[in-house]
Structure formats: structure tokens, C-alpha cells
Biopython code that builds the backbone (N, CA, C, O; Angstrom):
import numpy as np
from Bio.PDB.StructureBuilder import StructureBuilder

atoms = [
    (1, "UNK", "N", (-61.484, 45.994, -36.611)),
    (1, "UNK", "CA", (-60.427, 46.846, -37.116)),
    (1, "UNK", "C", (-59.233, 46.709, -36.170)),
    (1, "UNK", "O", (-59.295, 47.133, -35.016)),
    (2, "UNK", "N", (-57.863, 45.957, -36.797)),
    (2, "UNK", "CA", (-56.620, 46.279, -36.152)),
    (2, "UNK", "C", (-56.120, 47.397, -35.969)),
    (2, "UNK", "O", (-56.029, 48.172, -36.921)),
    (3, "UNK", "N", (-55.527, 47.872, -34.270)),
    (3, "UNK", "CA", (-54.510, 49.198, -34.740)),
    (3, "UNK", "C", (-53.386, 48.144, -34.352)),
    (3, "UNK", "O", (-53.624, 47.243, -33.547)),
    (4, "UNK", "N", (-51.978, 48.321, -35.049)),
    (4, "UNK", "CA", (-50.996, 47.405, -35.353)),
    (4, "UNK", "C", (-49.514, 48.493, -35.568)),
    (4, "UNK", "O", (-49.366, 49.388, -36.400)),
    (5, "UNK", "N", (-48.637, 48.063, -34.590)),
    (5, "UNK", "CA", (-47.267, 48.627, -34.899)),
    (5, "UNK", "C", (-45.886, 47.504, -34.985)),
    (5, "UNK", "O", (-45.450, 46.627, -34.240)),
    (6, "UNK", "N", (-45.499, 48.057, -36.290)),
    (6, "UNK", "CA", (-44.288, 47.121, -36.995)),
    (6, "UNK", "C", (-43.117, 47.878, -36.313)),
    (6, "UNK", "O", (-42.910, 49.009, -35.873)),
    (7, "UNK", "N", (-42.358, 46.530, -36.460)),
    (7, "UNK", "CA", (-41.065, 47.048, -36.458)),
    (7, "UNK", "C", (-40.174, 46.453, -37.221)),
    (7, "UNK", "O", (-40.238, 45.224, -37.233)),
    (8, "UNK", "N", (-38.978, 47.191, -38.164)),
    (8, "UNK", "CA", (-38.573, 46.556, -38.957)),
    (8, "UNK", "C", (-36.972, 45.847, -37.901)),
    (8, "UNK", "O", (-36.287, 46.088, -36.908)),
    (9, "UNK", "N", (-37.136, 44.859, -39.062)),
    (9, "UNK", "CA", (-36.130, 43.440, -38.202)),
    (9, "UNK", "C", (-34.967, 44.128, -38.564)),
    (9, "UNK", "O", (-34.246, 44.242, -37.572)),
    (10, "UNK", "N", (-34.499, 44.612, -39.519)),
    (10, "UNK", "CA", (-33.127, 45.070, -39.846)),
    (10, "UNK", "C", (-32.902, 46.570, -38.842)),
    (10, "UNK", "O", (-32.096, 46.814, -37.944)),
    (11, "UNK", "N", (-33.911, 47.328, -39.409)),
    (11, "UNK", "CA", (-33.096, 48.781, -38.713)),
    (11, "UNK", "C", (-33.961, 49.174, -37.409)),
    (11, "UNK", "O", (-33.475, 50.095, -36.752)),
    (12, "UNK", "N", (-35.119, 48.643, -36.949)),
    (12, "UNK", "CA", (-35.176, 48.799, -35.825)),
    (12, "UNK", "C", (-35.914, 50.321, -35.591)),
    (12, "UNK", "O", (-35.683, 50.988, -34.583)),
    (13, "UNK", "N", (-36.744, 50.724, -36.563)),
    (13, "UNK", "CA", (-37.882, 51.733, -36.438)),
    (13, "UNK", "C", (-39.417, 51.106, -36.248)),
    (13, "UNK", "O", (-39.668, 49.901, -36.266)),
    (14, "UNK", "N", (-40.015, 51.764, -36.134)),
    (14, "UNK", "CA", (-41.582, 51.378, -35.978)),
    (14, "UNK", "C", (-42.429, 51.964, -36.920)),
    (14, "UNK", "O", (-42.264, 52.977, -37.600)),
    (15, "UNK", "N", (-43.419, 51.132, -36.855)),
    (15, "UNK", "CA", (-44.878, 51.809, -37.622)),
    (15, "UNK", "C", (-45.879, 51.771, -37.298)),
    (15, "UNK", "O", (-46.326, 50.628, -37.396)),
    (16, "UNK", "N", (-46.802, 52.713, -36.787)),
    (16, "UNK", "CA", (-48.005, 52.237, -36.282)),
    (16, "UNK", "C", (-49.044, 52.830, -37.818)),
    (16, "UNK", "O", (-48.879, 53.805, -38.551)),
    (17, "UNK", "N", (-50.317, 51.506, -37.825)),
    (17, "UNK", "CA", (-51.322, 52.001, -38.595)),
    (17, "UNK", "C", (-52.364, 51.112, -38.361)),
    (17, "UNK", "O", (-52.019, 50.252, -37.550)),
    (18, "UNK", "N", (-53.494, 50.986, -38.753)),
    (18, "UNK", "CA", (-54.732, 50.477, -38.737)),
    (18, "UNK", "C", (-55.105, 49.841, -40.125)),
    (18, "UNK", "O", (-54.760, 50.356, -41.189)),
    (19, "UNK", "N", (-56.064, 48.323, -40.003)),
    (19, "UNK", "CA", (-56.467, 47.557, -40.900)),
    (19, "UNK", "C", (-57.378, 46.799, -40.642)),
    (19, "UNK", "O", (-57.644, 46.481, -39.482)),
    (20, "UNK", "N", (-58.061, 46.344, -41.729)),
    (20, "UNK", "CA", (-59.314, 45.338, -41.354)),
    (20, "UNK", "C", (-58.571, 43.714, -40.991)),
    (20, "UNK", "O", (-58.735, 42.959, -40.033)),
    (21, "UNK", "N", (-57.538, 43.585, -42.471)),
    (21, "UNK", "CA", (-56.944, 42.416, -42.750)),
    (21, "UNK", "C", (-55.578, 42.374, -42.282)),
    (21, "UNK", "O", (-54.820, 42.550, -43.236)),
    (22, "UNK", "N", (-54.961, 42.209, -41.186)),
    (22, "UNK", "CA", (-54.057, 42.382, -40.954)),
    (22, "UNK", "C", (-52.555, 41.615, -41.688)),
    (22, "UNK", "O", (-51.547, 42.211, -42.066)),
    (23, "UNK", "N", (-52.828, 40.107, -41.725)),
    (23, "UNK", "CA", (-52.020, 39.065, -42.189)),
    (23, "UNK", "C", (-51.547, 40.154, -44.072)),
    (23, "UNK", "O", (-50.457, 40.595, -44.438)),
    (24, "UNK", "N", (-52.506, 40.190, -44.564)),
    (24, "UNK", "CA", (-52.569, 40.803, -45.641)),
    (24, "UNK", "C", (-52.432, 42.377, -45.633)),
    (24, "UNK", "O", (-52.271, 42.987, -46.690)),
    (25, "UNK", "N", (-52.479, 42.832, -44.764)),
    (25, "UNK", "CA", (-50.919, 44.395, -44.690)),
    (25, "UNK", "C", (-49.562, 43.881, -44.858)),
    (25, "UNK", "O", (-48.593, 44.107, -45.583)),
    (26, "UNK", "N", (-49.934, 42.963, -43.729)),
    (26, "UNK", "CA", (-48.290, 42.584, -43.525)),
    (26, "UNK", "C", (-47.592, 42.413, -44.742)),
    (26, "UNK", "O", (-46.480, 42.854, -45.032)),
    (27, "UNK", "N", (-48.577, 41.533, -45.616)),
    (27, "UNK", "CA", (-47.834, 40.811, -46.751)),
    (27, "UNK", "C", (-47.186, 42.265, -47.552)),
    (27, "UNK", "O", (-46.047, 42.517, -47.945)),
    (28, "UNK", "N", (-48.466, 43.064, -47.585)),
    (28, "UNK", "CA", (-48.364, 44.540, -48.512)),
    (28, "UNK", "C", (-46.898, 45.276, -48.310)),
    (28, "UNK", "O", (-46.059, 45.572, -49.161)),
    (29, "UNK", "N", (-46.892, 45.456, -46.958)),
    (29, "UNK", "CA", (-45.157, 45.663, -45.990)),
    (29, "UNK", "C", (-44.396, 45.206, -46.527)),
    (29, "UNK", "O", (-43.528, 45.892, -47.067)),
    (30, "UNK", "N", (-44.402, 43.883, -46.603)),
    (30, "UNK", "CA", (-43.231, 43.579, -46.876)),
    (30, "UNK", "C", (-42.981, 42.821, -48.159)),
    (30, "UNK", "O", (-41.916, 42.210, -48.242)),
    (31, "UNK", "N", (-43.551, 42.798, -48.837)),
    (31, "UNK", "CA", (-43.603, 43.079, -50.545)),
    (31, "UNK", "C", (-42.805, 44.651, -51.173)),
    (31, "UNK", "O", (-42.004, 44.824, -52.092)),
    (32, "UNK", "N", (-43.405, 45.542, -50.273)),
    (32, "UNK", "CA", (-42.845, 46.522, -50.953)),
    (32, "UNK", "C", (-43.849, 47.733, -51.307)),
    (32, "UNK", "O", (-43.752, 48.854, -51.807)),
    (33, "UNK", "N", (-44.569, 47.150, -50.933)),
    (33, "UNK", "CA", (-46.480, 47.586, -51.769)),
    (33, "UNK", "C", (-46.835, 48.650, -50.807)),
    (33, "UNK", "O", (-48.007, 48.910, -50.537)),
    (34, "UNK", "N", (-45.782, 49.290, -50.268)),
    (34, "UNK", "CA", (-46.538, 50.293, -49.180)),
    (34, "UNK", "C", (-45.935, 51.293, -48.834)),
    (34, "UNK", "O", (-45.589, 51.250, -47.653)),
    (35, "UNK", "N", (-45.476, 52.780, -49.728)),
    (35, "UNK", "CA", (-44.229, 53.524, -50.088)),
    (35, "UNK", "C", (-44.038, 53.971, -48.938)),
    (35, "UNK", "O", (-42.940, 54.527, -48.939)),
    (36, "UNK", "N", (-44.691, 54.051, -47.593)),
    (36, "UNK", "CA", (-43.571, 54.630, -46.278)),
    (36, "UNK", "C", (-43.121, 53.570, -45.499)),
    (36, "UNK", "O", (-42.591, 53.485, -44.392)),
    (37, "UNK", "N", (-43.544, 52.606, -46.552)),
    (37, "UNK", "CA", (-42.151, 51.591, -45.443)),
    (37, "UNK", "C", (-41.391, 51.032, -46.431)),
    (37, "UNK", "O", (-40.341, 50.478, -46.105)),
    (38, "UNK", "N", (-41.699, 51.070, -47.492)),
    (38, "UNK", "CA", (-40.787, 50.380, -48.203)),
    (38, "UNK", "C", (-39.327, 50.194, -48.061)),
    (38, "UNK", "O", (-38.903, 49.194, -48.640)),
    (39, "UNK", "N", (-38.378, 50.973, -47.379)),
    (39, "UNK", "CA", (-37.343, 51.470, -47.759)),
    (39, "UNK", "C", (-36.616, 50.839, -46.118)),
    (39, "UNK", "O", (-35.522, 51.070, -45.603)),
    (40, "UNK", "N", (-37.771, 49.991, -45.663)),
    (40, "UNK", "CA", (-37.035, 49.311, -44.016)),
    (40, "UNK", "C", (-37.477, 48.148, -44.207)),
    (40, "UNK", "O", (-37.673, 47.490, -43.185)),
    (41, "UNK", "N", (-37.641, 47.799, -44.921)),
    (41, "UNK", "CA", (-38.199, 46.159, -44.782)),
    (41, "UNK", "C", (-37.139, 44.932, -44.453)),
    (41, "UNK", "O", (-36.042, 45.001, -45.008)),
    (42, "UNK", "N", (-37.349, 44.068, -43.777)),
    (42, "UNK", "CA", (-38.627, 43.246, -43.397)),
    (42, "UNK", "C", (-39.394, 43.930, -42.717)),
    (42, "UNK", "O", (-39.029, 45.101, -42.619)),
    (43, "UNK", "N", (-40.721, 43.563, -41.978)),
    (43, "UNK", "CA", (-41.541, 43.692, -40.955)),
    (43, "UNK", "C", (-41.762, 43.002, -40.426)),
    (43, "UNK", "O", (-41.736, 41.851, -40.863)),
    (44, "UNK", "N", (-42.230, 43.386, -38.744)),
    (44, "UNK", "CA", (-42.880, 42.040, -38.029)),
    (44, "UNK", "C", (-43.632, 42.792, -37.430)),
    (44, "UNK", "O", (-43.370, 43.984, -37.274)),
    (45, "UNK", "N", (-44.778, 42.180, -36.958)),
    (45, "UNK", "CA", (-45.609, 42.869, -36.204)),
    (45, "UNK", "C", (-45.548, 42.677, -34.541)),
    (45, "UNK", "O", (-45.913, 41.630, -34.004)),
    (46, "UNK", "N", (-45.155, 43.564, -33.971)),
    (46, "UNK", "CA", (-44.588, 43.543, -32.464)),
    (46, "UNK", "C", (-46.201, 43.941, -31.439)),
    (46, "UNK", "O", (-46.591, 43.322, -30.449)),
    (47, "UNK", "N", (-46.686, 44.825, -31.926)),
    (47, "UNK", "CA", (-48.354, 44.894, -31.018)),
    (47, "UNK", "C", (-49.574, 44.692, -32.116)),
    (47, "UNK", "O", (-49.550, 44.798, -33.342)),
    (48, "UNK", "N", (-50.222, 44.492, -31.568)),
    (48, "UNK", "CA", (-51.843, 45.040, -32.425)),
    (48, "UNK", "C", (-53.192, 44.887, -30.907)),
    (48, "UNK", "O", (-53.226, 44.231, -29.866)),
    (49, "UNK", "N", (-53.905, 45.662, -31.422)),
    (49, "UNK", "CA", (-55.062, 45.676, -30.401)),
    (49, "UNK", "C", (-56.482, 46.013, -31.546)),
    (49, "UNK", "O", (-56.484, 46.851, -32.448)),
    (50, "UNK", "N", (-57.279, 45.355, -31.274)),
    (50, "UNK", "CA", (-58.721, 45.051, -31.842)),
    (50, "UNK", "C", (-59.727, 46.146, -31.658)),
    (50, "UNK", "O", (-60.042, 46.181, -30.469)),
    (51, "UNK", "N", (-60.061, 46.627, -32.031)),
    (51, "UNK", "CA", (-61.402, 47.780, -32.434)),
    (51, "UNK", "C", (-62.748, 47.417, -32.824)),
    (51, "UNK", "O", (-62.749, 46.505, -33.650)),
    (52, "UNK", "N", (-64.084, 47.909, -32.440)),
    (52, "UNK", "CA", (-64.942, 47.680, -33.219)),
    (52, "UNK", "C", (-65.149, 48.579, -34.429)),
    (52, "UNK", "O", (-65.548, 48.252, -35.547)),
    (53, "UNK", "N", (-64.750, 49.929, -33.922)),
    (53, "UNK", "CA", (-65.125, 50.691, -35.232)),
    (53, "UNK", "C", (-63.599, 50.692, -35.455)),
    (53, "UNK", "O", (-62.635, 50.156, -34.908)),
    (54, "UNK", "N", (-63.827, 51.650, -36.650)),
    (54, "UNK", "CA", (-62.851, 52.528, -37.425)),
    (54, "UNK", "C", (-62.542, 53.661, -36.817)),
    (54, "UNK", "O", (-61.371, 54.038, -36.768)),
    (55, "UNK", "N", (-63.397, 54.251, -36.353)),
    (55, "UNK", "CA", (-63.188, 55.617, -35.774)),
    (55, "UNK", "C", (-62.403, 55.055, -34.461)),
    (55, "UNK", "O", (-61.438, 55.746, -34.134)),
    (56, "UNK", "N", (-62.617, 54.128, -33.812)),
    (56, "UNK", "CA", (-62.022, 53.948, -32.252)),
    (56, "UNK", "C", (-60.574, 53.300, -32.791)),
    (56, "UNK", "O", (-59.593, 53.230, -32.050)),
    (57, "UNK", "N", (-60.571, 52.986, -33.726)),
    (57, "UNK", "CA", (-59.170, 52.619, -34.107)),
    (57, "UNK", "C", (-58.467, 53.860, -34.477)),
    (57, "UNK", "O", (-57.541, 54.082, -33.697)),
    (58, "UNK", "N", (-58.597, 54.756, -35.417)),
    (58, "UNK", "CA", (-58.211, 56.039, -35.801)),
    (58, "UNK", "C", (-57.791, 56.754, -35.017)),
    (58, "UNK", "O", (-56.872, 57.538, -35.255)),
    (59, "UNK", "N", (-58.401, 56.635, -33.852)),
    (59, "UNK", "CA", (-58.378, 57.337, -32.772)),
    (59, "UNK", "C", (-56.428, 56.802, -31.584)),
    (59, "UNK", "O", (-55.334, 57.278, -31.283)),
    (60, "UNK", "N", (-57.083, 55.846, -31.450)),
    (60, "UNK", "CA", (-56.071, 55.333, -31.231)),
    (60, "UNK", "C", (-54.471, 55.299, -31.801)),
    (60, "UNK", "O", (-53.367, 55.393, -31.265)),
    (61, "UNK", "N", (-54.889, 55.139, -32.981)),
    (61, "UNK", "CA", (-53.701, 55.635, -33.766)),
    (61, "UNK", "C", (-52.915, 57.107, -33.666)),
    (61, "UNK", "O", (-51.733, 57.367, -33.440)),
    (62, "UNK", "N", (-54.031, 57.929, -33.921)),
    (62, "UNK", "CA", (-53.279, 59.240, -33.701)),
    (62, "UNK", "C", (-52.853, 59.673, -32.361)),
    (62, "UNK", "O", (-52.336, 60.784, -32.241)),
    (63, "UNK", "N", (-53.037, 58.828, -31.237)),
    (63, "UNK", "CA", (-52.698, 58.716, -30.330)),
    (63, "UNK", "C", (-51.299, 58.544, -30.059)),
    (63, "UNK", "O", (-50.503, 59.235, -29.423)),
    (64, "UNK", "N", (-51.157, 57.235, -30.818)),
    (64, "UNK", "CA", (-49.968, 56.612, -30.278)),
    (64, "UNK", "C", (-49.157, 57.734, -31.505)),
    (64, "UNK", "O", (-48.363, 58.386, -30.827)),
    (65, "UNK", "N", (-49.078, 58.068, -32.571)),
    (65, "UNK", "CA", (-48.285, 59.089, -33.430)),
    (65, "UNK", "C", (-48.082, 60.294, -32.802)),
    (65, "UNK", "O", (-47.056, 60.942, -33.008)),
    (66, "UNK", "N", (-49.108, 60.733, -31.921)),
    (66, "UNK", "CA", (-49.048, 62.071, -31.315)),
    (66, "UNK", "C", (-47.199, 61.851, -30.121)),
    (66, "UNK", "O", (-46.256, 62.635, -30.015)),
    (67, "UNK", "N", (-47.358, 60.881, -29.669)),
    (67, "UNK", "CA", (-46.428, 60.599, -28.741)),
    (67, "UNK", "C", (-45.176, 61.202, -29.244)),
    (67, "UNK", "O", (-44.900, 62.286, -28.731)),
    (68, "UNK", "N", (-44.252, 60.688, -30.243)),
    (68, "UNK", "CA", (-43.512, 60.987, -30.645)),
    (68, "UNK", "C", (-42.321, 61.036, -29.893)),
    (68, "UNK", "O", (-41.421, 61.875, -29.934)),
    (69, "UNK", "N", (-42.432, 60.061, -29.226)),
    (69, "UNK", "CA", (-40.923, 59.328, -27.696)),
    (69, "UNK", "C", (-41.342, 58.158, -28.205)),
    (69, "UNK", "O", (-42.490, 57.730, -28.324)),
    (70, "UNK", "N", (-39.393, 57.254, -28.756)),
    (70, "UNK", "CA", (-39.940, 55.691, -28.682)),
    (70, "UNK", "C", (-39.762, 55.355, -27.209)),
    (70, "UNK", "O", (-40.446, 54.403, -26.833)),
    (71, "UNK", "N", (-39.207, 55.772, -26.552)),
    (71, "UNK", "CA", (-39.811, 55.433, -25.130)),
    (71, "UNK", "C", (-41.285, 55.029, -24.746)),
    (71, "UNK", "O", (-41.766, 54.076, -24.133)),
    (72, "UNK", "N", (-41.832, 56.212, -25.397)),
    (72, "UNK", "CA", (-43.202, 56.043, -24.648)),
    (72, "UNK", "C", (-43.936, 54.914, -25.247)),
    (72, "UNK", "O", (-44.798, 54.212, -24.717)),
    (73, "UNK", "N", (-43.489, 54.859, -26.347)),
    (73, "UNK", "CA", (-44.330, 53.687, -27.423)),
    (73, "UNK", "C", (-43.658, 52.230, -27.082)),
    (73, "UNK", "O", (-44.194, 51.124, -27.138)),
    (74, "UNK", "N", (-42.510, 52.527, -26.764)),
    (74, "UNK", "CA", (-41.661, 51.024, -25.764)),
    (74, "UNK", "C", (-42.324, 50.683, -24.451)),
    (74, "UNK", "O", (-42.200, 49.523, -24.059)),
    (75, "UNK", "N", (-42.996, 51.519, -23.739)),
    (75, "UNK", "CA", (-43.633, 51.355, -22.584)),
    (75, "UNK", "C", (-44.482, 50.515, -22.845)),
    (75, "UNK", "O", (-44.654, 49.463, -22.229)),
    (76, "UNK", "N", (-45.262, 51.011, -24.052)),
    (76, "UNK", "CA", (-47.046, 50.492, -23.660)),
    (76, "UNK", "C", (-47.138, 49.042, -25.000)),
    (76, "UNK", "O", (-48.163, 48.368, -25.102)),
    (77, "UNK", "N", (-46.190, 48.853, -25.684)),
    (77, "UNK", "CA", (-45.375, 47.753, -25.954)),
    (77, "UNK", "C", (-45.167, 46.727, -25.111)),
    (77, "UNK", "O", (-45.713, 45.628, -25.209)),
    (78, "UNK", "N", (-44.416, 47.041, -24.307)),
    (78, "UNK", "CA", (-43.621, 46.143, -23.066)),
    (78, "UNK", "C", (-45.006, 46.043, -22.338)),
    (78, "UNK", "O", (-45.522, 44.926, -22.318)),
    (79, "UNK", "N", (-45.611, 46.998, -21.785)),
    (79, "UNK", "CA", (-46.716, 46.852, -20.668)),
    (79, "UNK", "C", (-47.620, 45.830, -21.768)),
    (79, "UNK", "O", (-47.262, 44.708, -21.411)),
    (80, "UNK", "N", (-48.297, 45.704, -22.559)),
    (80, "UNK", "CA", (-48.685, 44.989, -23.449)),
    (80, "UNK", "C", (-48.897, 43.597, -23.969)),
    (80, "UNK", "O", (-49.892, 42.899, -24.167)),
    (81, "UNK", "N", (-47.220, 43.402, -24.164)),
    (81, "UNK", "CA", (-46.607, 42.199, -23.947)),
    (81, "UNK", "C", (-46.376, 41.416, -22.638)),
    (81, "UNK", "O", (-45.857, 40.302, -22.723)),
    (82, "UNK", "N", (-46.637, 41.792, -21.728)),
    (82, "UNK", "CA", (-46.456, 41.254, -20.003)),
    (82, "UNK", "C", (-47.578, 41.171, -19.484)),
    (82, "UNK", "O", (-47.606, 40.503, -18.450)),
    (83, "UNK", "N", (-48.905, 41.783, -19.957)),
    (83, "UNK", "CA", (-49.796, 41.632, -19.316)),
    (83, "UNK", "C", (-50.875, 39.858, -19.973)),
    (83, "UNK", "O", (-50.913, 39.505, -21.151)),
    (84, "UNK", "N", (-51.583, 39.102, -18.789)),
    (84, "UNK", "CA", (-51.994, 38.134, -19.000)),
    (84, "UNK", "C", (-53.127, 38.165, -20.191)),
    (84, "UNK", "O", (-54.056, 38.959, -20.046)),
    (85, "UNK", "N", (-53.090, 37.335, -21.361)),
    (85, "UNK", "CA", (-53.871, 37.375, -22.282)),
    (85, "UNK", "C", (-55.259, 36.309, -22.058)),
    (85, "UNK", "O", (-56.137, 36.249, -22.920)),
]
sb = StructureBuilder()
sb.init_structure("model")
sb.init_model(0)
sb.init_chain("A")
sb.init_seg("    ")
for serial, (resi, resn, name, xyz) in enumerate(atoms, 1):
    if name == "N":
        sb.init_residue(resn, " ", resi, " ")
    sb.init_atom(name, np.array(xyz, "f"), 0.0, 1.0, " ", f" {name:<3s}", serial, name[0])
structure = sb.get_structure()
């Protein structure tokens, strides 16, 4: 299970959510096929991190929503992106 946060290329908001199939959200995104984003599209996907369950993904998610600073969600983004894969 992906937890995965978009950001749209034009206006520059985010989305965080969770999926099995990720390539195939994306497509859903940015088709149109997905009424709380519809209305920012394109998408790209800027993080994702891997889960075994559902629940540890869920979890995670409401995590990063609880935040509610794009600061804070720019942090662990950036920390993310810099660290060795």
C-alpha cells in the first residue's frame, strides 16, 4: 500500500492519499476521475512511501493531514528527497 502526495504543476497545492496501484491513481488524477482534485490538475507525484498494511498506511495519512502547515509537509518532503535511497 502507497501513502503518496501530489502536487499540482499549475497551482502548486498538494494532496496526500493512499493506494494499492499507484501509476493508475495517478492516471485517475489526472483524467479528472477524482472530484477533489479535479479542479487543479495536472498532477505529479512529489513523495510516496510503501506500507505493508492498509491500516499503517491510513495511519500515516491522517498524520500527515492532521499537520495542516505546508511547511511542515515541505520539511518531511525535502528531508525525504535528500536522504540516500
Amino acid at each position: 500500500m502507497f501513502l503518496y502526495i501530489l502536487k499540482s504543476i499549475e497551482h502548486g497545492n498538494y494532496y496526500i492519499g493512499i493506494t494499492q496501484d499507484l501509476e493508475n491513481r495517478l492516471r485517475k488524477h489526472n483524467r479528472g476521475q477524482v472530484f477533489s482534485t479535479r479542479s487543479r490538475r495536472p498532477w505529479d507525484v512529489i513523495h510516496k512511501e510503501y506500507y505493508n498494511t492498509r491500516s499503517a498506511a491510513f495511519h500515516r495519512e491522517k498524520y500527515l493531514k492532521s499537520l495542516k502547515s505546508r511547511e511542515a509537509l515541505e520539511k518531511i518532503i525535502t528531508a525525504s528527497s535528500s536522504s540516500p535511497v
